[in-house]
N, C-alpha and C positions, 0 to 999 in steps of 0.2 A: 330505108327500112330500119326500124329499131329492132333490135335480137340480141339475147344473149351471148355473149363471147367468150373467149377460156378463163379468163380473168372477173365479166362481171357477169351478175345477176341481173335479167332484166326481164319484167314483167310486166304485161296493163291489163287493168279490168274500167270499160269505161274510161272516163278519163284521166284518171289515173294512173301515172307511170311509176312502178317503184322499183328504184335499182339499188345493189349493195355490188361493194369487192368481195372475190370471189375466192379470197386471200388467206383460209383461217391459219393459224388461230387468231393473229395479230392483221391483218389485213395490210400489210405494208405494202407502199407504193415501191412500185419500179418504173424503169421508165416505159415499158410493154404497159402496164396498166395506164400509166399518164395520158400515152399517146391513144388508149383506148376511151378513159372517160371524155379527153377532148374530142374523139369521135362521135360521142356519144348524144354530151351537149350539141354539139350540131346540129345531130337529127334530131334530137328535139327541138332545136328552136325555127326548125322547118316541117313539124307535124304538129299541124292546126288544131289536132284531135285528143292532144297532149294537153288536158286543164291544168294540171298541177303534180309536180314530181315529189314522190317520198323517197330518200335515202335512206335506207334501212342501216341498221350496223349489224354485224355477225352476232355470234355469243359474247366475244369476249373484248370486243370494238369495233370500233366505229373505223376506226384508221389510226395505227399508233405509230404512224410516221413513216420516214423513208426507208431503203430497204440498203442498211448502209455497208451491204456488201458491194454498192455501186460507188459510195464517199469516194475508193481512190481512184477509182476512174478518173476524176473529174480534176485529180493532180496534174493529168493532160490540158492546158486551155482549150483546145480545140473540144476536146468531150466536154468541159465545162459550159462551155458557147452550147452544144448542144443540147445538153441535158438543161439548161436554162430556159430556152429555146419552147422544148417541148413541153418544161412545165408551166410557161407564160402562153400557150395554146389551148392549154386546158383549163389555167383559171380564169380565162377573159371568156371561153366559148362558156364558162358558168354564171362566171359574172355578168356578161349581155343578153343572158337568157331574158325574154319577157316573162316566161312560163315563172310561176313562181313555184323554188323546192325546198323544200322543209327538211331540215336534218334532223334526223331519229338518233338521239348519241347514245350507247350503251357501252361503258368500258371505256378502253383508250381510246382518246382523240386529241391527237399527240402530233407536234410537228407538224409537217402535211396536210395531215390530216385536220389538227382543228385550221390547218389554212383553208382547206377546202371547206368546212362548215361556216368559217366565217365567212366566207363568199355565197354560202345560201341565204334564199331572203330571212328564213324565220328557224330558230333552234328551239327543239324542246330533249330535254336533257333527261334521261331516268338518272334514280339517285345513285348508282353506280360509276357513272360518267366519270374521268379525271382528265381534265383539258390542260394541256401546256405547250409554249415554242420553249422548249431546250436545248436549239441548237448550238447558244451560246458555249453550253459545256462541252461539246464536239469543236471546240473553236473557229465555228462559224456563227450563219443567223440566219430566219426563214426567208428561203428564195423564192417564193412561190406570191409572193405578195404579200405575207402577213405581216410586214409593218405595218403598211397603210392602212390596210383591213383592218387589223387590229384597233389603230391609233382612230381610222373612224367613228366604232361601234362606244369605245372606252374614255377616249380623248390621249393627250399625250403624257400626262405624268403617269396613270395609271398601267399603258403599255409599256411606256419605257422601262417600269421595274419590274415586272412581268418579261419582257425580252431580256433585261441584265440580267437579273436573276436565274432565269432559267423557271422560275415554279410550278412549280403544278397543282390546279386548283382541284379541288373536290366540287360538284353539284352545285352545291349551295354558294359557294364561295364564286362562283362563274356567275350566278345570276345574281347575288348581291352588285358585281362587278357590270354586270351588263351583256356577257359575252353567250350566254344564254337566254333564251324569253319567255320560259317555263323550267319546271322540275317536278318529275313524278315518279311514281313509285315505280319499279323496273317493269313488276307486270302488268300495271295500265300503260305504259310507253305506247306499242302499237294502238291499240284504240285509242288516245288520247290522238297519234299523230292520224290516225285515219280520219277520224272527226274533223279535224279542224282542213283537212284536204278535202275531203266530199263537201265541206261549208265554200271552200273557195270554187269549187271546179262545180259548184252549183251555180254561181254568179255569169255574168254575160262574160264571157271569153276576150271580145274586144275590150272591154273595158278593163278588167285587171290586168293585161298585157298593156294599154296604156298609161295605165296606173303605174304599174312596176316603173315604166321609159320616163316617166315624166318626173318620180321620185329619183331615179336612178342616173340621168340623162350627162347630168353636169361630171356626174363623181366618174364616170365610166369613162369620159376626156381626162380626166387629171389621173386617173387609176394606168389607164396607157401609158402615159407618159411618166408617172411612175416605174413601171415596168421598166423601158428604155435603160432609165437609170439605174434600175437595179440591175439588169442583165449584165452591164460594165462592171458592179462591182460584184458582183457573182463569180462570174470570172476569178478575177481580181482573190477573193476571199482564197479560193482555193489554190492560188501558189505560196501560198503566206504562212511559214511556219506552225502557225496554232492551229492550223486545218490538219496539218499532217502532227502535229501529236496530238491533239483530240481522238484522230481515228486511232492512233498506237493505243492511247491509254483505254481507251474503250474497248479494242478486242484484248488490252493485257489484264484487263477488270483492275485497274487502278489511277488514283488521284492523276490529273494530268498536271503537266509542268509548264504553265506559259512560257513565252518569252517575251519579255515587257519594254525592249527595246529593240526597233528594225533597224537604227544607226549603225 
């Protein structure tokens, strides 16, 4: 059974499901919500009666990344394994969904967050929107899949300076870029996103679920096993000194100081 939980928002009219994090202002992930949107995608990809999911964003985002009062947890390997663990549960139960879901971005979608949008089939962006992985300035990088996600959607010289970098795009500059597949003015967003879900969830149900598998089929074997490999060096990132001053310099609000040699 699909239901709302402390964390999201979950609604349907018809067939139509639309959920948001329950999160405001900034909707950041913990690991309480991770493990709940990967519950989430389940049941839907086991409610036949589910056409097409809308993810809403709050006021003020969509998702503006992790909740990085968990970062030093994960100083622990063992909590790193898991906190990996449970966010490689929830972008695969998104990623193999048939159902196709449309992300609704308003505000940050950030980190995490645009990882999780990038794992929807279809983005439409209001002009508000600011997408970026800047984990790199945390001295890490997104563990939840969005290299490959990313490097799919863009190819690879255009993610890789977007992951070094750190940037953060504006609206326009995502769909010039590819990482969005519309842009609209903030207050058409929802009608724009409901339109184009009642267009899909009007179609034969078997078919666009086979459609999704047969577009998707090959990349969802190499995406796992991506994964595999990332969750190794997930781990890994987090006993490595630029993981732990990124988090110092972030909670002291100043420049962080590499270390540019581990010899």
């Amino acid at each position: 059974m699909i239901e709302n939980s402390t964390t999201l928002k979950v609604r349907k009219n018809g067939g139509i499901l639309r959920c948001s994090i329950n999160k405001p202002p900034l909707n950041l992930l913990t690991q309480v919500i991770r493990a709940e949107l990967g519950t989430l995608f389940n049941a839907v990809k086991s409610d036949a009666t589910v056409r097409c999911v809308i993810w809403e964003s709050g006021e003020q985002a969509f998702c503006a990344g992790a909740d990085l009062k968990e970062f030093s947890d994960r100083f622990d390997p063992n909590v790193a394994l898991a906190h990996g663990k449970n966010a490689h549960r929830m972008i695969l139960a998104l990623m193999e969904l048939d159902t196709p879901v449309i992300a609704s971005l308003r505000g940050a979608c950030m980190g995490g967050g645009l990882e999780l949008a990038l794992a929807c089939t279809y983005r439409i962006a209001g002009k508000s929107a600011r997408l970026g992985l800047p984990e790199v300035n945390r001295g890490v990088w997104p563990g939840t899949g969005g290299v490959a996600l990313l490097t799919r959607l863009i190819g690879p010289s255009a993610s890789k300076r977007l992951l070094y970098t750190g940037e953060v795009l504006n609206a326009q500059e995502a769909l010039a870029l590819g990482i969005v597949d519309e842009v609209v003015e903030d207050e058409l967003l929802d009608a724009r996103t409901q339109e184009l879900a009642f267009q899909i969830a009007q179609q034969p149900a078997a078919s666009i679920r086979t459609l999704t598998e047969l577009a998707d089929h090959r990349y969802r074997d190499e995406f796992r096993e991506h994964l595999k490999f990332e969750l190794e060096r997930f781990v890994q990132a987090y006993q490595l000194p630029d993981a732990h001053e990124g988090y110092r310099a972030f909670f002291e609000k100043r420049v962080p100081c590499w270390q540019q040699d581990y010899d």
